[in-house]
C-alpha positions in Angstrom: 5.0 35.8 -15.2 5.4 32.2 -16.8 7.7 31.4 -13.7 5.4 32.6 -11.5 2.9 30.1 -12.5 4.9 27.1 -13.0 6.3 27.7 -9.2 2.9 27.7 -8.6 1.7 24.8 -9.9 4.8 23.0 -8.2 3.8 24.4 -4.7 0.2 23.9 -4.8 1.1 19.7 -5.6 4.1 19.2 -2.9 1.2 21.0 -0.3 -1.6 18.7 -1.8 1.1 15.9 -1.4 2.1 16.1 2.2 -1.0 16.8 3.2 -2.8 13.4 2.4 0.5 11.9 4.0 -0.8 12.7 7.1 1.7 10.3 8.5 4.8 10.9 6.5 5.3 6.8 5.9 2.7 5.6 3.3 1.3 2.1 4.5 1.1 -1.2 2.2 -0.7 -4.5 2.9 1.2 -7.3 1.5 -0.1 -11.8 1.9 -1.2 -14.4 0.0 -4.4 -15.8 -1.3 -4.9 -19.2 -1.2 -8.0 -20.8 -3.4 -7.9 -24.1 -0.5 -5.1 -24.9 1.8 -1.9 -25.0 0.4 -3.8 -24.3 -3.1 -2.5 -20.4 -4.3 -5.1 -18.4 -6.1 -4.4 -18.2 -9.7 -3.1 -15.0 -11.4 -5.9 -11.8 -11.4 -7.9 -13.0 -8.6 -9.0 -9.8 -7.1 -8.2 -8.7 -3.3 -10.4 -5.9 -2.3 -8.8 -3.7 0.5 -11.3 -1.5 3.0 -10.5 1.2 5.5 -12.6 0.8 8.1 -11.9 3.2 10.6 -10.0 6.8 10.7 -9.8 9.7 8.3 -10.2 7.6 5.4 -12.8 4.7 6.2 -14.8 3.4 3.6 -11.9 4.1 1.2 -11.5 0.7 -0.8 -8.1 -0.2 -3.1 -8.4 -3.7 -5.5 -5.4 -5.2 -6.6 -4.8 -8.6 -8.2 -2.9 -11.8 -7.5 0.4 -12.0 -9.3 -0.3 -7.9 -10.7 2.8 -5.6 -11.9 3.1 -5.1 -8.2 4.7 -8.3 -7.7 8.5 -9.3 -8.7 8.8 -11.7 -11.5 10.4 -14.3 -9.5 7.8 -14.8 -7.0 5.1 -15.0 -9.5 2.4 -18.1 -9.5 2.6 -18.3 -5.7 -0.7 -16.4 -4.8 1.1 -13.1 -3.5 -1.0 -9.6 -3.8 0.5 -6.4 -2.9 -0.9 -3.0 -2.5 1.7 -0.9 -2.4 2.2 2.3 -0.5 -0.5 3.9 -0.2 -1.2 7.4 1.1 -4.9 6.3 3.1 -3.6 3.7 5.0 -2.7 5.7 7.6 -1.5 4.1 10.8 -3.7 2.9 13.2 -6.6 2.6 11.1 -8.2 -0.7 10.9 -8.7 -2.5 7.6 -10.6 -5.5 6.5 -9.4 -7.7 3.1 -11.7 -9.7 1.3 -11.2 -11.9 -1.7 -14.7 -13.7 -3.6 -14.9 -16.0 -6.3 -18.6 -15.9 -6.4 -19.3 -18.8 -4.6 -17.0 -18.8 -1.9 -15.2 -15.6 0.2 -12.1 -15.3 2.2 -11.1 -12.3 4.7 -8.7 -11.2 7.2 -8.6 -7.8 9.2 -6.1 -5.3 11.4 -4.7 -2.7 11.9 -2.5 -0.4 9.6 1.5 -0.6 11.0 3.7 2.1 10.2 5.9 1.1 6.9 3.4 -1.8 6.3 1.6 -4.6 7.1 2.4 -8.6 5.8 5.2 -9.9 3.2 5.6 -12.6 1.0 5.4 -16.0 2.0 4.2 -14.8 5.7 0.8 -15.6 7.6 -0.2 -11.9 8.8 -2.1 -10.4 5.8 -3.2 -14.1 4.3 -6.8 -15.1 3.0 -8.5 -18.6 2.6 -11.0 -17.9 -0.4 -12.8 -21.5 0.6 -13.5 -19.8 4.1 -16.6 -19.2 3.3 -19.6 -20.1 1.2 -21.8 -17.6 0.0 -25.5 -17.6 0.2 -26.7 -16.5 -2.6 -23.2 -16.7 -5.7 -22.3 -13.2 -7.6 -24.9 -12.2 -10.4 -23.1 -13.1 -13.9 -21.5 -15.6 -13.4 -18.5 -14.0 -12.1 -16.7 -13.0 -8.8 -15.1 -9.9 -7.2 -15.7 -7.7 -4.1 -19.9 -7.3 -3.4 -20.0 -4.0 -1.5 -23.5 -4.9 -0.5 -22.9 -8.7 0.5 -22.8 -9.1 4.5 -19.4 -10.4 4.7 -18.2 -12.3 7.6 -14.7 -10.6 8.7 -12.6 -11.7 12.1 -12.7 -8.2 14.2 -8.9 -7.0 14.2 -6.9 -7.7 17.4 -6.7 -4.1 19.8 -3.7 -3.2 18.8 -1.3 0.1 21.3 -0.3 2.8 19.0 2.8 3.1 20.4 3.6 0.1 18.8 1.9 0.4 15.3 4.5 3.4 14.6 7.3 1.0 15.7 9.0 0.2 11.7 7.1 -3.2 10.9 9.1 -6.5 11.2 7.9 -8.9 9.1 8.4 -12.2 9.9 11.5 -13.9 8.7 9.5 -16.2 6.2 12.9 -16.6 3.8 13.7 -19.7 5.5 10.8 -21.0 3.6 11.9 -20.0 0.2 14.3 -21.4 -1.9 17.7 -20.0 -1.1 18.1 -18.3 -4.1 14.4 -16.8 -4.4 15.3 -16.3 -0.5 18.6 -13.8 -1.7 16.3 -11.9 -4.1 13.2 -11.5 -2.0 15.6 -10.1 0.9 17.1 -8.1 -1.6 13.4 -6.4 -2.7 12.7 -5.9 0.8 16.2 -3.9 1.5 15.4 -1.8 -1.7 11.9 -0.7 -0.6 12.7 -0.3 3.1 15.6 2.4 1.7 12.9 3.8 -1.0 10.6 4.0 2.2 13.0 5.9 4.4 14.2 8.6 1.8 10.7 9.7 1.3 11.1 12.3 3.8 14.1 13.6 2.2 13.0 13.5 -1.2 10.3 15.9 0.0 13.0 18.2 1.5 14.8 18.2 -2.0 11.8 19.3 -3.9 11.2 22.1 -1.4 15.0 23.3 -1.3 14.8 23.2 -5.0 11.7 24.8 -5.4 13.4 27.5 -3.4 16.5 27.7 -5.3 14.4 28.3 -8.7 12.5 31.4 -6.3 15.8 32.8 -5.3 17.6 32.9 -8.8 14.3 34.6 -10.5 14.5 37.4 -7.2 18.1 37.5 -8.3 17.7 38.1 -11.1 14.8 40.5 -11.4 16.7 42.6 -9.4 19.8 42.5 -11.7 17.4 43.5 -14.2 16.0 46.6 -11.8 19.5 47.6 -11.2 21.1 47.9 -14.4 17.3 49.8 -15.5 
């Protein structure tokens, strides 16, 4: 009976699982956040993230500048990253928005399969001096206002066909060091492979889920036989 439940448990989360994944490849958004030109925004500056079309619109994920997300190596350079994320489904439309309190950045598009941006590129960046507010944050502080009418460039039409094309990102290494160039590549080799056994790893849970099913039939029926 114990086995029973704990198979489950399993099968009700791998269902739950692919479901939200409606398109197999989680999407990230990935830039920088400059405070003025060739300024980068300091460590915990927030980056608010907002669906704004599809299944998932009005969904809204914060991250920081310089967070956990980011490798060590390229902290202090203004780079957020959001990770994959299982409602940024492709072809969706997205706004970003980064606020100080005073003054408000944005950028916009469209999700692309695998991702959107990278380090050290110019797809995904914001320009917090963009804009000036009208009336600053109450207390004193910044962040995302979900009631502030921000300004935000409408995101180019993009064909579909291409969004589910794997993402290129620019080849913005040139511009790093050589040796933060070698680990950055590096990173990006790891997560594209992380990225492409996703499928499989689902398989594997499935197949093994199976294999747990099959030895308790098995064996119940050892059991049954030898009654």
């Amino acid at each position: 009976m114990k086995h029973k439940i704990v198979i489950t448990i399993l099968l009700c989360i791998l269902v739950f699982t692919i479901a939200k994944a409606s398109d197999v490849y989680p999407n990230y958004i990935r830039g920088t956040v400059f405070v003025s030109e060739g300024i980068p925004a300091s460590a915990g500056t927030e980056v608010t993230v907002i669906v704004t079309s599809g299944e998932y619109k009005g969904y809204t994920k914060t991250v920081t500048v310089d967070s956990a997300n980011i490798p060590p190596f390229l902290l202090g350079h203004g780079y957020y990253d959001t990770r994959d994320d299982l409602y940024f489904n492709t072809g969706d439309t997205f706004e970003v928005i980064v606020d100080d309190g005073t003054n408000y950045g944005s950028a916009s598009g469209s999700f692309y399969s695998f991702g959107n941006g990278a380090f050290n590129s110019t797809e995904v960046n914001i320009l917090i001096s963009s804009h000036q507010k009208e009336q600053p944050s109450g207390g004193g502080g910044g962040g995302y206002q979900k009631e502030y009418d921000y300004i935000v460039p409408k995101p180019k039409t993009e064909n579909i066909s291409a969004l589910i094309e794997p993402n290129a990102p620019p080849q913005a290494e040139s511009l790093l060091p050589p040796e933060l160039a070698v680990k950055q590549q590096k990173a990006i080799i790891e997560n594209a492979l992380i990225e492409k056994n996703f499928p499989w790893t689902i398989i594997l849970i499935m197949a093994f889920i199976a294999a747990i099913c099959i030895l308790i039939f098995l064996k119940k029926r050892g059991a049954n036989e030898r009654g």
